[in-house]
N, C-alpha and C positions, 0 to 999 in steps of 0.2 A: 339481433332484434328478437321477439317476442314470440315469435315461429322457431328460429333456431336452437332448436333442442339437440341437437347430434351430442353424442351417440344413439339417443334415443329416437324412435321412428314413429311417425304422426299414418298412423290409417283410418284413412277416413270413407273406406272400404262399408258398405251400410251390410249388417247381417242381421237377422229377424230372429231374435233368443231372448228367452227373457232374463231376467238379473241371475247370478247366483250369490250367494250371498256376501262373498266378497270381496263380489265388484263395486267399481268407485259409484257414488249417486252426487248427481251437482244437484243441488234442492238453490232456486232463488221464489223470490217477494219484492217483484219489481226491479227498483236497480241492489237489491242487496243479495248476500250470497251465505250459505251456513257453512262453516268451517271456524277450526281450530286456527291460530297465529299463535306461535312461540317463538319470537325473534322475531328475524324478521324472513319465517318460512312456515308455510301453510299447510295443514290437512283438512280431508273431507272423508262424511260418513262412508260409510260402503252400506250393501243392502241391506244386511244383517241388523243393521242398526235401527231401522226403523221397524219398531218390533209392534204396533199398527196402522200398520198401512192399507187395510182393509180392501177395498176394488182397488184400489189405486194402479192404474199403468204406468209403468216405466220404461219410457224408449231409448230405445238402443241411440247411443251419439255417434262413438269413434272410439278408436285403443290406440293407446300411445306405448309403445313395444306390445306385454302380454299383460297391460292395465286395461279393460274397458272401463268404458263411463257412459252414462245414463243418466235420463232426464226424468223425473215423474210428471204426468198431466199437468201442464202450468195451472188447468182448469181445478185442480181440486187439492192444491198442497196444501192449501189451509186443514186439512184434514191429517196431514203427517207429524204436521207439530217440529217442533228442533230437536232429533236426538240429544242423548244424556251427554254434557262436556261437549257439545258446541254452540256456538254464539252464529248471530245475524252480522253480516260485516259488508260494506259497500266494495260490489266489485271491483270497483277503481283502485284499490289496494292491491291488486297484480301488477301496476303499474310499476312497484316496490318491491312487491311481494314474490317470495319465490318457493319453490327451489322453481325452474325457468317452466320445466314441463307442464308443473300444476297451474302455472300461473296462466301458458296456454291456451289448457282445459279449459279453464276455468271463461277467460275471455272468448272463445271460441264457442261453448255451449250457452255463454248469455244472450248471445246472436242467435245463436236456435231457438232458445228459449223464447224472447222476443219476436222472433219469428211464428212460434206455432201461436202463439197468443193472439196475433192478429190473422190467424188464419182459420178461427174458430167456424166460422159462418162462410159460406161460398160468397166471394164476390159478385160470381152472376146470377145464382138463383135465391141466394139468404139460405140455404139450408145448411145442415150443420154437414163440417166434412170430418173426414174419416182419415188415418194415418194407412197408408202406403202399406203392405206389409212385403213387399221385392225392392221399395228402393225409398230412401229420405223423401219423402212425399206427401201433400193433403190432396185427398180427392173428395171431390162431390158424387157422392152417390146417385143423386138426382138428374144432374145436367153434364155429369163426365169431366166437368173441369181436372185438371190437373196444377197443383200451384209447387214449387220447387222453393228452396232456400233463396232469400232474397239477400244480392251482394251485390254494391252497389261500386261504379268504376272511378277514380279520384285520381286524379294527377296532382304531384309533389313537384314543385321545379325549383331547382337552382338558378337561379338567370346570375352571369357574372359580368364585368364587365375589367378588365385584366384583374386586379389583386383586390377589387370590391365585390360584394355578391348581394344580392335583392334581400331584404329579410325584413319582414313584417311583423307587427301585434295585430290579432284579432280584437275587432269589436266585441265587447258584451260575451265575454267566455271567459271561463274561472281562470285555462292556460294563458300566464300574461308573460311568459318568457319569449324572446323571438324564435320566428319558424318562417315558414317556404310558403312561396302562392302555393295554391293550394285551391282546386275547386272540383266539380263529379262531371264526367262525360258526359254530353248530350246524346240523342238519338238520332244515328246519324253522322257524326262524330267520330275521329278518327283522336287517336291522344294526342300526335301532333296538332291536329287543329285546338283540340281543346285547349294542350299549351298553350297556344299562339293568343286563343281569346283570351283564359282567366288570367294571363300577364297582362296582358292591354287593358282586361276591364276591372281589375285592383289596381294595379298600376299607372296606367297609361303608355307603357313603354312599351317597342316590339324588341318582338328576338328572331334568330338566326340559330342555325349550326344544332337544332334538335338531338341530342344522345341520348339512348336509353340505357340507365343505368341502374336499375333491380326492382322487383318489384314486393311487397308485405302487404299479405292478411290483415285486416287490422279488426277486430270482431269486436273493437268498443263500441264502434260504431258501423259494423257489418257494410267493412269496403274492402275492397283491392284496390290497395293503392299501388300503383305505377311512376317511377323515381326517373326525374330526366334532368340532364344538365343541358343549359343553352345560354349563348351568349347575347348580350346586349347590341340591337340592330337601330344605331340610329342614334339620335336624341336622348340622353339619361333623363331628363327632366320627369319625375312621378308627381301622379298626379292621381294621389288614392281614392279608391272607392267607400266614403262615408260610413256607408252601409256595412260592410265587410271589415273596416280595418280600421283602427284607430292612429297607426303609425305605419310607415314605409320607407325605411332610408337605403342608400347605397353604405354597405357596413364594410371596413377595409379590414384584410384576412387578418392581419395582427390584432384586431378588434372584437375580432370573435371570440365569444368565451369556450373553455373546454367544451364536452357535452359531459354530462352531470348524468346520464341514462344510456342504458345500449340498446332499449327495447323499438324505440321508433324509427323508423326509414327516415324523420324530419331531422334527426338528430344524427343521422350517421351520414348523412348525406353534408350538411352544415360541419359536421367534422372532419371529414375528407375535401372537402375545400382549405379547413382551415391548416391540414395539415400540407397540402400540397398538390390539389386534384391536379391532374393535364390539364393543359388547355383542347379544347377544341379544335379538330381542322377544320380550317376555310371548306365553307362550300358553298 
């Protein structure tokens, strides 16, 4: 998956230094990203590169072995320009894109990125907040608030039923390949429960036999997804949620196509069924 970089090590350790010049910089413009693509593996500037950068801050993200990476002000990049020999590229290209580390970086700092952007202004008093300088943080100067990285909690489920497994199309989303319910924890909410709802309320079906089986980062869209397999309680009859799906079938293991991708928990999960998961024990 898109976290697993070994041999290489993810610290995400926050230290207060500013750039030296050639540390990595993730420079984006909404959903796109600057960097080089030659093949199909990627580079990005380091700080030296951008040769004015005037006030501009650059906060410290994470180091992946003994590479840091850094974010400049999302508030004032239009001020940095594109270093010399790099282009604008839509981050969904790590999806593909490698070598696996930078790919990452790269999805991992666009959730930061996204992040500090909406955390310009204090949500309880409108004043402007301020970066943290002991830990990844916005604070209000004014009213104290404190706001932290927002990750949001998603359960992935396998539901099977002996040699079938639940697999679904999403409504209205460019991904039209099949994948797994698929829905975010409520408040309140245990995963197991949430299992038990988002299968009943895209599907209609219940399940049994809950296992947790791994959990992935997924900073395309700043989740922690949590991976479970469970089996079919009851009734097969689906009976999809409109809104949510456009298809829902019982899909038989010989039926399932390879995975085409290693980076998603949806796809590695969907392929360790197809290749032979356990079954569940009764309980």
């Amino acid at each position: 998956m898109i976290h697993e970089i070994y041999p290489k090590e993810y610290n995400v350790q926050y230290v207060n230094r500013p750039p030296a010049d050639n540390d990595s910089v993730l420079l984006f413009d909404g959903e796109n990203i600057c960097c080089t693509i030659e093949g199909d593996e990627a580079s990005f500037p380091n700080r030296g590169d951008f040769l004015t950068a005037g006030d501009v801050s650059f906060y410290y993200l994470f180091a992946i072995d003994g590479e840091l990476f850094y974010l400049p002000d999302p508030q004032l990049t239009e001020r940095l320009g594109l270093p010399a020999g790099y282009q604008w590229h839509s981050f969904t290209v790590f999806r593909k894109t490698g070598p696996r580390h930078l790919a990452f970086a790269a999805v991992t700092a666009q959730a930061l990125y996204q992040w500090y952007r909406a955390n310009v202004h204090c949500g309880a008093c409108g004043a402007s907040m301020v970066h943290s300088e002991r830990e990844r943080a916005c604070v209000c100067p004014e009213c104290g608030l404190v706001v932290y990285p927002k990750i949001s909690p998603v359960v992935i489920v396998a539901v099977t039923n002996g040699d079938d497994l639940l697999v679904t199309r999403y409504r209205d989303r460019p991904f039209r390949n099949y994948a797994l319910v698929a829905g975010f924890a409520e408040s309140g909410e245990s995963f197991e429960d949430t299992v038990r709802r988002e299968v009943h309320e895209e599907t209609g079906v219940r399940v049994r036999n809950i296992r947790y089986y791994k959990s992935q980062p997924w900073g395309f869209t700043s989740t922690l997804l949590a991976g479970f397999f469970c089996e079919l309680d009851g009734d097969p009859t689906i009976r999809i949620d409109e809104d949510e799906l456009s298809e829902a079938i019982w899909l038989p293991r010989a039926e399932i196509p390879p995975a085409d991708s290693d980076i998603a928990l949806t796809a590695e999960m969907m392929e360790v069924f197809r290749l032979g998961a356990p079954r569940t024990v009764e309980s």
